[in-house]
C-alpha positions in Angstrom: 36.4 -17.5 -26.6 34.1 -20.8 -26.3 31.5 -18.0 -24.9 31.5 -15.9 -28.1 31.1 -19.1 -30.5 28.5 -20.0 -28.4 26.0 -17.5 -29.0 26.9 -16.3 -32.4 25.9 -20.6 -32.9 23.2 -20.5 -31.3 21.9 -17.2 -32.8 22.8 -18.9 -35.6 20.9 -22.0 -35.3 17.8 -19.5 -34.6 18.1 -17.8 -37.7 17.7 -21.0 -39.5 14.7 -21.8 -37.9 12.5 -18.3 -38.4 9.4 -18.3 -40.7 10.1 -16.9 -43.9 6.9 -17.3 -44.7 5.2 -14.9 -42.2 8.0 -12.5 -42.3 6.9 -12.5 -46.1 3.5 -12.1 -45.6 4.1 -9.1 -42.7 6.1 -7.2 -45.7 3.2 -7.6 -47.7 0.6 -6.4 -45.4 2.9 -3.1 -44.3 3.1 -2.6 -47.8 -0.2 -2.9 -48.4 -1.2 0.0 -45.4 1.6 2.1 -47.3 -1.0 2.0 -50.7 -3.9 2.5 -48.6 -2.5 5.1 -46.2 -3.3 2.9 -42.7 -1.6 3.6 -39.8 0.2 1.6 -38.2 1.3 1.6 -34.5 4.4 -0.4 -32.7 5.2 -0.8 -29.0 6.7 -2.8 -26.4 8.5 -2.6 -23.1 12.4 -1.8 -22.3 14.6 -3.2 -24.6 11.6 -4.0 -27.2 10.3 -0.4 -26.8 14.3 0.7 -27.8 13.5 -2.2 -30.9 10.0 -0.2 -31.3 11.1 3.3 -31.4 13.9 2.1 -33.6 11.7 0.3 -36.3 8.9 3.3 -36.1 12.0 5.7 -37.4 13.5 3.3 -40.2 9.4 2.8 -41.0 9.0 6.6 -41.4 11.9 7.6 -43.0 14.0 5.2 -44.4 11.4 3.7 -46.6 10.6 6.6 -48.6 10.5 6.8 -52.1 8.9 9.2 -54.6 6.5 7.0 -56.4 5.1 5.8 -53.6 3.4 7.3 -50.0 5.2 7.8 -46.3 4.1 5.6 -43.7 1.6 6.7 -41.0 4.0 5.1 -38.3 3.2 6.2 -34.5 5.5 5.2 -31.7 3.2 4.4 -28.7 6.4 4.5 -26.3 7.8 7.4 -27.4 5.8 10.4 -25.9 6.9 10.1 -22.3 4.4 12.9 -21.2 1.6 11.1 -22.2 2.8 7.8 -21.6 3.8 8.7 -18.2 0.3 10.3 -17.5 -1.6 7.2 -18.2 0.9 5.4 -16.2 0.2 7.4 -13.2 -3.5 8.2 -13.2 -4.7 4.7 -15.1 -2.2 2.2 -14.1 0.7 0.9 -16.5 -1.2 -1.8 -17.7 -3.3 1.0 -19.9 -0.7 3.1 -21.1 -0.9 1.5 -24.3 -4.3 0.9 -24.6 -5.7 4.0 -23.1 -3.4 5.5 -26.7 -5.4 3.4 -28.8 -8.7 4.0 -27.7 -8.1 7.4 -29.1 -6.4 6.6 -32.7 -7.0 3.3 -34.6 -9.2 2.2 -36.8 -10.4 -0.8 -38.2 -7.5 -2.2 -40.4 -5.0 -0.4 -38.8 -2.2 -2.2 -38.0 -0.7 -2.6 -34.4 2.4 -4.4 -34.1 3.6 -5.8 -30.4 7.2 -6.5 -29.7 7.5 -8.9 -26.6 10.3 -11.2 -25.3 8.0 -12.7 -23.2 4.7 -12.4 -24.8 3.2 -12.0 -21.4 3.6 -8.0 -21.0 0.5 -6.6 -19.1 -0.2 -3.6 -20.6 0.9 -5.1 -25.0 -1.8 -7.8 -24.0 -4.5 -5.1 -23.4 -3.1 -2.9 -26.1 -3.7 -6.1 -28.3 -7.0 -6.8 -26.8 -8.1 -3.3 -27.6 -6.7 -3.3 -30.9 -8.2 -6.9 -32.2 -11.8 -5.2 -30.4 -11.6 -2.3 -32.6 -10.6 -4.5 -36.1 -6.8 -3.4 -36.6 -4.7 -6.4 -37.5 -2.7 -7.4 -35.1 1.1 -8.2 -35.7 3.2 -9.6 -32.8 7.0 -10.7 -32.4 8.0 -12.7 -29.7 10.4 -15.2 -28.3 9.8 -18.2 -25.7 7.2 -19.6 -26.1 4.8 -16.9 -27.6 2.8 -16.0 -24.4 -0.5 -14.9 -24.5 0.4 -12.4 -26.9 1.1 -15.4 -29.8 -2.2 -16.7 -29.1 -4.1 -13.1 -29.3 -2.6 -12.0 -32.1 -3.0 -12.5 -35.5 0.2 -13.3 -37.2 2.9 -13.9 -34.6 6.8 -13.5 -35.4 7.9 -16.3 -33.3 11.7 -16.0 -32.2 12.3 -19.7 -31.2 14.6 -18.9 -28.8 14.6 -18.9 -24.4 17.9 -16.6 -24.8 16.3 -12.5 -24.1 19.1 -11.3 -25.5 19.1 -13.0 -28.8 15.2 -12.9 -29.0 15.9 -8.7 -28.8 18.8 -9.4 -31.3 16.3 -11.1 -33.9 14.0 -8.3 -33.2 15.8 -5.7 -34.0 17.3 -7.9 -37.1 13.8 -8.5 -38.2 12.7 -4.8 -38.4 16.0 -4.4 -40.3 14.7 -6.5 -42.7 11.6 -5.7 -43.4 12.0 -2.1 -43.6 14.9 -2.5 -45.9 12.3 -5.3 -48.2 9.7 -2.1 -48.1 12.3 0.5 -49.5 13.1 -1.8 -52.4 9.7 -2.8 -52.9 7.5 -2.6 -56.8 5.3 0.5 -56.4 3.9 -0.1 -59.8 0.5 -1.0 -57.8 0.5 2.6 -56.3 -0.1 5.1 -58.8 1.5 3.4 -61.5 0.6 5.3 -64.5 1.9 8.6 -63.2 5.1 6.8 -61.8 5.6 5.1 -65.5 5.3 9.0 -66.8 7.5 10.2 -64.2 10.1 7.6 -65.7 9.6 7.8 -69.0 10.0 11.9 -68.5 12.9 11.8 -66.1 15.2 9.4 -67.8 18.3 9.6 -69.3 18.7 8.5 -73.4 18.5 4.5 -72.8 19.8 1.4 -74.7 17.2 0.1 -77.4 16.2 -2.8 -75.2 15.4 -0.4 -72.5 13.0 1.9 -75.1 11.6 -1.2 -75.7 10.6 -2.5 -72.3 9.2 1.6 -72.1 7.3 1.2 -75.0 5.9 -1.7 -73.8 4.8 -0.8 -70.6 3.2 2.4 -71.8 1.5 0.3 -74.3 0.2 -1.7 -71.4 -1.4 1.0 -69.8 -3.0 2.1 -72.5 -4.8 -1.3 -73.0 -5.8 -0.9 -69.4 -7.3 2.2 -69.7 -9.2 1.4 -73.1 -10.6 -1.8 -71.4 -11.9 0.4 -68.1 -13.5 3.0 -70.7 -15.0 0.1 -72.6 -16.3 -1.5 -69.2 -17.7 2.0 -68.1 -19.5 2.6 -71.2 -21.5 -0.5 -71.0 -22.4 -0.5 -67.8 -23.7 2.9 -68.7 -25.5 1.4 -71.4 -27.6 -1.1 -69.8 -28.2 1.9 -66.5 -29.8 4.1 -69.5 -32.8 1.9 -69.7 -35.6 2.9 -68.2 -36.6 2.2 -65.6 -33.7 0.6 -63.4 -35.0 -2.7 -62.3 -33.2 -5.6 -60.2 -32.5 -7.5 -63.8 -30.2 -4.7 -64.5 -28.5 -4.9 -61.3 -27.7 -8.3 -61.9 -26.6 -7.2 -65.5 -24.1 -4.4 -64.1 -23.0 -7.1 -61.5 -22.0 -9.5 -64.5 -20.2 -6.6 -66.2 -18.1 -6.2 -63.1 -17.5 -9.6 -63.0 -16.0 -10.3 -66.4 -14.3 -6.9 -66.2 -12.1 -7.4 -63.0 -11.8 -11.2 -63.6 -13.6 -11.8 -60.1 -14.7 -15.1 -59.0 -18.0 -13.6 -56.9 -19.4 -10.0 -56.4 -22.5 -8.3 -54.5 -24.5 -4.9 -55.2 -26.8 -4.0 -52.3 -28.8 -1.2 -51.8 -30.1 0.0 -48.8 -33.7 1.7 -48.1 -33.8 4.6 -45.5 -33.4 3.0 -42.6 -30.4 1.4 -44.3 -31.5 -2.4 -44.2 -31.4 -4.5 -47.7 -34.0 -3.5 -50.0 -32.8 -4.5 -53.4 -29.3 -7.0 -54.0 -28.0 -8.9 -56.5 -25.8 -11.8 -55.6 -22.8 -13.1 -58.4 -21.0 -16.7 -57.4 -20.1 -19.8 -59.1 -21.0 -18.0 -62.2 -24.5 -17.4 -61.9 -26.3 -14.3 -60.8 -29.0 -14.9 -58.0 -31.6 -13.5 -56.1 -31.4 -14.3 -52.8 -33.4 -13.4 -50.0 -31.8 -9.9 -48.8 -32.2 -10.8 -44.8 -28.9 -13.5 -46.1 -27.1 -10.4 -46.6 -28.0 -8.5 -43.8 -25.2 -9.7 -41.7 -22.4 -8.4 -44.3 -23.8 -5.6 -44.5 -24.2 -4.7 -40.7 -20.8 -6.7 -39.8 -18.3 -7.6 -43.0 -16.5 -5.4 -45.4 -19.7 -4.2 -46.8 -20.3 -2.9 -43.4 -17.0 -1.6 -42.8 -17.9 0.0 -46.1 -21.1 1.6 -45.1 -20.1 2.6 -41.8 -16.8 4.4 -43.4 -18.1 6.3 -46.2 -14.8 4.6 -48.3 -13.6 2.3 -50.4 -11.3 -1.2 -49.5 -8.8 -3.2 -50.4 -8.4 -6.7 -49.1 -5.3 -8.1 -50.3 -5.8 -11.5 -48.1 -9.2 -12.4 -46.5 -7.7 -14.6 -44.0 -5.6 -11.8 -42.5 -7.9 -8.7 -42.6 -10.2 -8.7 -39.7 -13.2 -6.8 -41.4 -13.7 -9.8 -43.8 -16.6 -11.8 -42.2 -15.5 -15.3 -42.5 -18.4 -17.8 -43.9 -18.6 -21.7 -42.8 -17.1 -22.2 -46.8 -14.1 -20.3 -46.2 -12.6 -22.4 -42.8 -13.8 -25.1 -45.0 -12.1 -24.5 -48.1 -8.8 -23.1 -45.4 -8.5 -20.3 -48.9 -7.8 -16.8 -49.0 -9.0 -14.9 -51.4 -8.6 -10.5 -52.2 -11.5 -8.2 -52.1 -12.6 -4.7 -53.0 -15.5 -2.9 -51.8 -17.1 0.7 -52.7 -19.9 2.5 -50.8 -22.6 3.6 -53.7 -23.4 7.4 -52.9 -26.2 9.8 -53.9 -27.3 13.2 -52.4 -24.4 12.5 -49.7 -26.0 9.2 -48.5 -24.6 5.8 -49.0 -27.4 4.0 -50.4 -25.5 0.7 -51.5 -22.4 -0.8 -51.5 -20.8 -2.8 -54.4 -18.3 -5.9 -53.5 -15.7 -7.8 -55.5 -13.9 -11.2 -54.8 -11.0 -12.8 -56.5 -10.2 -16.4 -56.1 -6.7 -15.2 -55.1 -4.6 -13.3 -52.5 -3.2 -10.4 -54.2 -5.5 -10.5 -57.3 -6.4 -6.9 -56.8 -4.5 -4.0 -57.0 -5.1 0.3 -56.3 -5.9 0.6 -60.0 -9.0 -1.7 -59.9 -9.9 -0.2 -56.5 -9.8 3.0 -58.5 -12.3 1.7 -61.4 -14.8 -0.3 -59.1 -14.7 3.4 -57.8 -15.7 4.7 -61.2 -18.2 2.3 -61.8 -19.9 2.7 -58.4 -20.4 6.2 -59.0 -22.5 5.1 -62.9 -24.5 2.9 -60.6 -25.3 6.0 -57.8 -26.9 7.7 -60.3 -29.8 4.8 -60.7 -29.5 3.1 -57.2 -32.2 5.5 -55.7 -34.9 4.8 -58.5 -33.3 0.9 -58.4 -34.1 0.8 -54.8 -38.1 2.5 -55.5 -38.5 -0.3 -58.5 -41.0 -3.0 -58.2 -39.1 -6.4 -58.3 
């Protein structure tokens, strides 16, 4: 009997110590490649790749709900032919990798479940993964391993017990599966989920109608301020012809309408370097040199932009990898959210149009939808922007 109350205290005692905080913030970011349709791939070895196949099927199918996509979830232990294959003809210490190679994409999301944190072939799944800019997600025990310090958020169990570090594991994927199934998914969709509501719902109590009515009343006012934003950004593309002061004009525009702290529109000549950009930050509009922005658009979310012919959403900057970190921002230690749009005429992306909030979070689907909206008003211009003497 002293055995039994002996674990359960210290299992106990580890509980109290977990981070809340990062367990928080991995809900968020799985919720976040649920809006955006990322995929996201888990693994480990033995008893973690039981708690990996495990949290892969409460991922996939205990977290559906109508208003709201399915996970992309892919076990990367689960197909033994494959997994087998690799094993035999590249080694084990590829079997993970060597699955990889062939499937993610930058800001993917690959989560690594390891006791240890010293498993071979999760450290050069992770090493792939981080390579290829998926975010990396770990959960460990001990000490964290090498795969605590390769990683980018790391689900410490601080615990030397295997058994209670699996126990945690499998408690944790519990948790945050069962967090994602109850989660708000008024940021996905939400005017077609309010309708689906409002349609579907039995006669309700007058406070009820009221909370309705105020809610459709909120998306209205959302929808006349993005028609009110388009058409004057229309307004000032009519004149003729487009020059960089109107670039800097739409930029403002953007600016004021999504509440944004900074912003960028570049556009790109034919061999896709800089040619024309206006630059928006501490609540000015200037005309830098384009070789400064060069590197974002060859390496940062721009890029990422450019080289994916699609828009993104960056709820945090400090935990998505295609943000390219500036000197300010380890200064400042401050995330901020981000949306980006690829400008497109005649099937070419010809510019790409950037937003930044001061805060995490501060964007949503809804404004990645409108930057959409907008970017398109600005493709029709960009190429006789781009041909305009400065």
């Amino acid at each position: 009997m002293n055995a039994i109350r002996h674990y359960i205290n210290r299992l106990q005692f580890t509980l109290d110590r977990l981070p809340e905080s990062l367990i928080a913030e991995v809900i968020e970011i799985l919720h976040e490649a649920r809006l955006n349709q990322r995929q996201i791939f888990i693994m480990g070895n033995g008893g973690s790749a039981s708690t990996a196949s495990h949290f892969v099927c409460d991922l996939s199918k205990n977290t559906r709900k109508g208003n709201l996509p399915n996970y992309r979830v892919i076990g990367l232990t689960d197909n033994m032919a494959i997994f087998s294959a690799l094993a035999n003809d590249e080694g084990y210490e590829n079997v993970f990798a060597q699955q990889l190679v062939s499937f993610v994409q930058p800001g993917d999301i690959v989560i690594a479940i390891s006791a240890s944190g010293n498993s071979p072939n999760v450290l050069k799944a992770v090493e792939v993964a981080n390579r290829m800019g998926a975010l990396t997600i770990g959960m460990t025990g001990f000490d964290g391993g090498r795969l605590g310090e390769l990683v980018q958020i790391n689900l410490h169990v601080p615990s030397d017990c295997i058994e209670q570090v699996e126990d945690i594991h499998l408690m944790l994927e519990h948790l945050i599966c069962k967090t994602l199934r109850e989660a708000d998914g008024q940021t996905w969709d939400a005017r077609a989920a309010l309708a689906h509501e409002i349609a579907t719902a039995p006669l309700a109590a007058e406070g009820s109608l009221q909370a309705e009515e105020d809610a459709t009343n909120q998306v209205a006012e959302r929808a006349r301020l993005s028609m009110e934003l388009l058409f004057k950004i229309n307004h000032v593309l009519s004149a003729q012809p487009p020059t960089r002061e109107l670039l800097g004009r739409v930029l403002q525009l953007c600016i004021e309408g999504f509440q944004a702290a900074s912003g960028s529109i570049m556009l790109f000549d034919e061999q896709r370097r800089v040619s024309e950009a206006a630059l928006a930050y501490a609540g000015q509009i200037h005309a830098l040199p384009t070789p400064y922005l060069e590197e974002a658009a060859r390496r940062g979310l721009a890029g990422w932009v450019v080289e994916n012919r699609q828009a993104a959403l960056v709820p945090s900057t400090r935990r998505d990898p295609r943000w390219l970190r500036r000197e300010w921002d380890e200064a400042e230690n401050q995330s901020r959210s981000a949306i980006s749009v690829p400008l497109i005429y005649a099937e070419q992306v010809v510019g790409v149009l950037t937003l930044v909030h001061s805060q995490p979070d501060g964007f949503n689907y809804d404004h990645l939808v409108l930057l959409t909206a907008v970017a398109v008003c600005i493709s029709q211009a960009c190429m006789q922007v781009a041909a305009s003497p400065v």
